[in-house]
matplotlib code that plots the C-alpha trace (Angstrom):
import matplotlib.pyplot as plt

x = [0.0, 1.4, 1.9, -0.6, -3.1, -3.1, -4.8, -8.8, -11.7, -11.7, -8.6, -9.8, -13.4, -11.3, -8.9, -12.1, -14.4, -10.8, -10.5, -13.8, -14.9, -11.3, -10.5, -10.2, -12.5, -15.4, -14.6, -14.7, -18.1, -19.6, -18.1, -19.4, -16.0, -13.4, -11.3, -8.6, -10.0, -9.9, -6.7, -5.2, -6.7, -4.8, -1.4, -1.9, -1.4, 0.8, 2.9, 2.6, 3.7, 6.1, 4.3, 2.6, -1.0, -2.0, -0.3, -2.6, -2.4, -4.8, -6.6, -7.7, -6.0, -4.8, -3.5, 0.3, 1.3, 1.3, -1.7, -3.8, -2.8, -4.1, -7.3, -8.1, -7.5, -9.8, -12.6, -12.6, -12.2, -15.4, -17.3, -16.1, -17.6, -21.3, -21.5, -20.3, -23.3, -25.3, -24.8, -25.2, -28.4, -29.3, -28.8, -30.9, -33.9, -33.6, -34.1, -37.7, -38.8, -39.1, -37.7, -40.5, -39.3, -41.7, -40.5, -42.6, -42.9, -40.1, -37.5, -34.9, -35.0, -31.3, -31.4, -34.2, -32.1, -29.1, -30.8, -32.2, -28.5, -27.3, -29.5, -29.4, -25.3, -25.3, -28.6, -28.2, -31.1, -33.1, -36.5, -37.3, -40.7, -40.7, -43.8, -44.5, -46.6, -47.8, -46.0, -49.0, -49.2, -45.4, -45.6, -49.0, -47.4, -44.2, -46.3, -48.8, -45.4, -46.6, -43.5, -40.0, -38.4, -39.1, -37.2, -38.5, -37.5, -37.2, -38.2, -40.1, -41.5, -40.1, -42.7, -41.5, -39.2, -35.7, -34.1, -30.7, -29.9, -28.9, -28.4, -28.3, -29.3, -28.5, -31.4, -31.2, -33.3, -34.8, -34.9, -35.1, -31.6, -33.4, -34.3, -32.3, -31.9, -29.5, -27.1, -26.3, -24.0, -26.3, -30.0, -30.4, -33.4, -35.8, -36.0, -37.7, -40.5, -43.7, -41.5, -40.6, -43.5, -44.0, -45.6, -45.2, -48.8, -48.4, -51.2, -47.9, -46.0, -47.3, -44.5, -41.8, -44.4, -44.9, -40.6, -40.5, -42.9, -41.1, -37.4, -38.9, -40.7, -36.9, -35.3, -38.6, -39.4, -43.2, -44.0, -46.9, -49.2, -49.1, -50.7, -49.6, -47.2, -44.3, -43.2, -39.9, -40.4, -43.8, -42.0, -39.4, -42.4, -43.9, -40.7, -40.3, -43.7, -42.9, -45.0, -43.0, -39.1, -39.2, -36.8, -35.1, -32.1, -28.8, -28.0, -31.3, -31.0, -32.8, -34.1, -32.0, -33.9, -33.2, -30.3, -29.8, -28.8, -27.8, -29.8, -27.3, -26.9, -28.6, -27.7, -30.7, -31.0, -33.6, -32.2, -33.0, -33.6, -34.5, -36.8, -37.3, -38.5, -36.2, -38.5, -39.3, -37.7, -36.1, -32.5, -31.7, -32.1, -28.8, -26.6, -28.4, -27.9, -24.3, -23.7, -25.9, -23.8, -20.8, -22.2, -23.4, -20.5, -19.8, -22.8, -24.0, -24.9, -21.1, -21.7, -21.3, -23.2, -24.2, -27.8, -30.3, -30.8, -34.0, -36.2, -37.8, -41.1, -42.2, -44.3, -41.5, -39.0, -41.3, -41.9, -38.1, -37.4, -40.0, -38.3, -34.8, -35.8, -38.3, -34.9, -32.7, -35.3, -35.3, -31.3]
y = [0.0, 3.5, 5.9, 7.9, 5.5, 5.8, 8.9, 8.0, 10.0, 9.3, 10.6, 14.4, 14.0, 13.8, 17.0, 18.6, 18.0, 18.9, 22.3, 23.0, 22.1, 23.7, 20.4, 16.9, 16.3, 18.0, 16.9, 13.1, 13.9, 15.7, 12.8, 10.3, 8.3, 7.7, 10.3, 7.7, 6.3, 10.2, 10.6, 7.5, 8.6, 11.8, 9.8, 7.5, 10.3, 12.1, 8.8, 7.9, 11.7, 12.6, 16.0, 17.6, 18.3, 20.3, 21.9, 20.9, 23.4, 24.0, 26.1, 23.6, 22.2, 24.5, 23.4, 23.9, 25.3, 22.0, 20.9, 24.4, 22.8, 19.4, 20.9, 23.2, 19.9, 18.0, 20.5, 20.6, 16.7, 16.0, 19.0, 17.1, 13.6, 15.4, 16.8, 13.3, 11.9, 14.3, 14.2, 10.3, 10.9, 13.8, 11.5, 8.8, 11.4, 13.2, 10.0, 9.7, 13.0, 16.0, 19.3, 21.7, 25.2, 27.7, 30.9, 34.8, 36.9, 39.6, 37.1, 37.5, 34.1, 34.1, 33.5, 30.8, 29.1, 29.6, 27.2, 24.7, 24.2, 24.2, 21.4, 19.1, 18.7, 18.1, 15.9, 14.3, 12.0, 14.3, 15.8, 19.3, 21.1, 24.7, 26.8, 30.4, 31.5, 34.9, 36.7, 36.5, 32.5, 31.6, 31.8, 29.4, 27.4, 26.8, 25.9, 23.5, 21.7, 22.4, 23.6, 22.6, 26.7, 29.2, 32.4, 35.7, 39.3, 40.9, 42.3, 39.3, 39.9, 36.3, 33.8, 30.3, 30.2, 31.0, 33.1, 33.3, 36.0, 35.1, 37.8, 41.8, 44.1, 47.8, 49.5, 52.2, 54.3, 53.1, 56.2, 56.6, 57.4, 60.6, 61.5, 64.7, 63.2, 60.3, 63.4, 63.0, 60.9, 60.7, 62.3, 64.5, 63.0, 66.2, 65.5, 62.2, 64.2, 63.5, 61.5, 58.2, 55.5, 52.7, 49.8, 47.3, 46.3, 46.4, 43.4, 41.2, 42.3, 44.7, 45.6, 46.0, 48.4, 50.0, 50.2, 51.7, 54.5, 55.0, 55.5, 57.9, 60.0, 59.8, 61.6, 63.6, 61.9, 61.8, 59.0, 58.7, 56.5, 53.7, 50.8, 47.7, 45.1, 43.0, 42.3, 43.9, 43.7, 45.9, 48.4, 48.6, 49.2, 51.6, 54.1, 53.8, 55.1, 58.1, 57.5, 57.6, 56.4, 53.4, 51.9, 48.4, 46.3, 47.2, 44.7, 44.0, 43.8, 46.8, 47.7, 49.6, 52.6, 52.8, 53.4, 54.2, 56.1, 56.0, 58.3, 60.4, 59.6, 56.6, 52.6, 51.4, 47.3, 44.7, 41.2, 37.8, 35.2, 31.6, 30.5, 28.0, 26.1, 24.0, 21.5, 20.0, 16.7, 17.9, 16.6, 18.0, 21.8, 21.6, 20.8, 23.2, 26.1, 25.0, 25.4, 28.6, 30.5, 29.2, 30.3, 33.8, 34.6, 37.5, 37.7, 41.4, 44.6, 44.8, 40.9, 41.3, 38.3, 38.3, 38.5, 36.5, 36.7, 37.5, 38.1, 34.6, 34.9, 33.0, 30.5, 29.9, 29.5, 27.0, 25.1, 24.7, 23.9, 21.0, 19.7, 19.5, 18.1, 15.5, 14.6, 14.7, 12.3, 9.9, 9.3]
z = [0.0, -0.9, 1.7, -0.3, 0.0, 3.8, 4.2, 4.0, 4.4, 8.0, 8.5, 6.8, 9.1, 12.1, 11.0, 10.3, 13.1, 16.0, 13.8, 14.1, 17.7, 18.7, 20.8, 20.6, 23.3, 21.6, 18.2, 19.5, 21.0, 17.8, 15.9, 18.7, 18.9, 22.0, 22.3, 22.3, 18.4, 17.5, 18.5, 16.9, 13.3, 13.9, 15.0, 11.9, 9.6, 11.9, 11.6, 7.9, 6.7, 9.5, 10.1, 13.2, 12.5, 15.5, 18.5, 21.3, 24.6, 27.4, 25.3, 23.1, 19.2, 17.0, 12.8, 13.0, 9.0, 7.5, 9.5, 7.6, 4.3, 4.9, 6.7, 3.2, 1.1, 4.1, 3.6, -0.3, -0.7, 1.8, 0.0, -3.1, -2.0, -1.2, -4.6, -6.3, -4.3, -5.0, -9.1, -8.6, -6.9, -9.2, -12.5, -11.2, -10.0, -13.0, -15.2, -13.7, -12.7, -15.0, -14.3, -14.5, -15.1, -15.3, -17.0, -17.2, -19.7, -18.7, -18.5, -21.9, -24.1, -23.5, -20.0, -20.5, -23.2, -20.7, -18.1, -20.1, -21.5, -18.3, -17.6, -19.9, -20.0, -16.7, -17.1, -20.8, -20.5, -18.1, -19.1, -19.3, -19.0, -19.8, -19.3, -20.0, -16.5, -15.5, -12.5, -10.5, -10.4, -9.8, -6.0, -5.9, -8.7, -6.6, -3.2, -5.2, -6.4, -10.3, -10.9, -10.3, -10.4, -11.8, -14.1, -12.6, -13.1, -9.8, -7.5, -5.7, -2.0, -0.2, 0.8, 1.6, -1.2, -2.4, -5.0, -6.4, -9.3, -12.6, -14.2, -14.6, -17.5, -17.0, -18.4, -21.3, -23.3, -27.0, -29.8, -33.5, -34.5, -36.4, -33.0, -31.8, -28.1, -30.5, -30.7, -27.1, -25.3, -22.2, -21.8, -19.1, -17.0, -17.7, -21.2, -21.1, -19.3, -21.5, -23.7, -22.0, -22.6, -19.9, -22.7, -19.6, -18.3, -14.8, -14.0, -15.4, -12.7, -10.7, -7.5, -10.5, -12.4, -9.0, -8.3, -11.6, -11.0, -8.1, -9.6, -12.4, -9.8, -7.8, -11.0, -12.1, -14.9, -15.5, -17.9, -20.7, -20.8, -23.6, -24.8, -22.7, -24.0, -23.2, -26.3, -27.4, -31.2, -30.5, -28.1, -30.6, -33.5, -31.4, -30.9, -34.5, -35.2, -32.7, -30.0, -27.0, -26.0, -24.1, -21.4, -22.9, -21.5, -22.9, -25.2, -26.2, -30.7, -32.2, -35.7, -38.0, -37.6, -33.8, -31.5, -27.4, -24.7, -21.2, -18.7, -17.2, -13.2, -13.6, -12.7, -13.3, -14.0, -14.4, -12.6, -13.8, -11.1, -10.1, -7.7, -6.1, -2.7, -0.2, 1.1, -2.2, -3.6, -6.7, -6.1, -9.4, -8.4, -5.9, -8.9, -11.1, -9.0, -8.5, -12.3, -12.9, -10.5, -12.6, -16.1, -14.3, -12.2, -15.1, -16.9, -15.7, -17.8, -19.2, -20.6, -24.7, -26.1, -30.0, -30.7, -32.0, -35.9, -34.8, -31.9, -30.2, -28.7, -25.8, -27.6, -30.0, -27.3, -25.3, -28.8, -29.1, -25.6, -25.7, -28.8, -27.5, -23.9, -26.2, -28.4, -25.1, -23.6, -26.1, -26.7]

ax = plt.figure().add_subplot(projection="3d")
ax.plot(x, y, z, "-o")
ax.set_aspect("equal")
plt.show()
């Protein structure tokens, strides 16, 4: 047997559990061994590797240098064998339970297209159900257990659920490129008096339609009224045909005709997220989250991404999302 073979998983519980509880006394009684069996497992190693893994005092057990090392390496090879379990776990759940994603209208096709690739690499022959649902249902929908998670644009009062961000789009304003406010680099608040449109119908999300009242009333900006939609191809129709600017996300593809402009003084952002309830059994979600937070570590307002040919609508995207989880599904 190597020498490297000697150190078992044991071994890095004990180092954790004395660095922890501060003693060797307390670890042996969180860990419920003799102190004597703790000890030896630390003596083993100490033995096999000719190092000193803690100095031990009055005060308690403290890692020497070399004992710090081996403690970091402890904690990420025991966090290492949960997730292996977990993704064993995950694989075989996922193989017989669907992952029902529910998705609203706000949320950019990107990010939906995002998750759903996200899911099925880590879950090739997983299963997939997207479903477009209003802002108003997601919160029942999540209690009832119809759906799995859900894609929401913030913000989202808490109740019994969890939400972790995906993703932020810093907010700019949509103009004809004929329009004299294109000639500057950033538009001075007062000028979108009368001029900036809210198209969004607030009954689809009605505490973001309230926030955003309440940040254009913060800079003075007194909206018009428009005809309701949340469909970016109309908002973008409905600049061209002069009636009204309108607020879009940053990278958002435009018409030919049309160009924007940052409001000056202004941060504002609309943030992507994923909710979702602990005490349900979808032992697919852990890993999920695990890799969204990978893919959206740097995916914020400055994130440069090419854009669609075209724009996707929500049934389209749904349509396509069914297919690929239906081919996935089948391999």
């Amino acid at each position: 047997m190597s020498e490297y073979d000697r150190l078992e998983f044991k071994h890095l519980e004990a180092i954790v559990a004395i660095a922890d509880a501060g003693t060797f006394t307390a670890a042996a009684a969180n860990m419920r061994l003799a102190q004597s069996a703790l000890s030896r497992r630390i003596g083993e190693i100490e033995d096999v590797f000719k190092i000193q893994i803690f100095e031990r005092d009055r005060t308690g057990a403290t890692p020497t240098p070399a004992g710090e090392t081996l403690l970091q390496f402890a904690r990420a090879t025991l966090q290492s064998r949960i997730e292996i379990v977990d993704v064993v776990q995950a694989i075989q759940h996922a193989s017989l339970q669907p992952f029902r994603l529910g998705f609203t209208p706000f949320i950019d096709p990107y990010v939906i297209e995002a998750v759903a690739e996200s899911y099925q690499v880590l879950f090739p022959h997983g299963s997939i159900q997207p479903e477009n649902v209003e802002m108003s249902d997601v919160v029942d929908r999540l209690k009832e257990s119809e759906l799995d998670a859900a894609l929401v644009t913030l913000p989202l009062i808490p109740d019994g659920h969890r939400i972790q961000k995906i993703m932020k789009k810093r907010l700019v304003v949509c103009i004809r490129k004929d329009d004299p406010l294109a000639e500057k680099e950033r538009l001075d608040p007062q000028s979108l008096n009368g001029r900036l449109a809210i198209f969004s119908d607030p009954r689809h999300h009605p505490i973001a339609h309230a926030r955003l009242l309440e940040m254009l009333k913060e800079k003075g900006i007194n909206p018009k009224v428009a005809k309701p939609t949340f469909n970016g191809e109309q908002v973008q129709y409905m600049v061209r045909r002069r009636l009204g600017v309108a607020l879009v996300r940053q990278d958002e593809p435009l018409h030919d005709d049309l160009t924007t402009r940052p409001i000056d003084g202004v941060d504002w952002t609309i943030d992507s997220a994923l909710v979702y309830r602990t005490d349900r059994d979808q032992l697919a979600l852990p890993l999920l989250l695990r890799d969204l937070a990978k893919r959206f570590s740097v995916k914020d307002e400055s994130t440069q991404r090419k854009p669609p040919h075209r724009a996707v609508s929500g049934k389209e995207l749904q349509q396509e999302l069914f297919s690929n989880a239906k081919s996935h599904s089948n391999d």
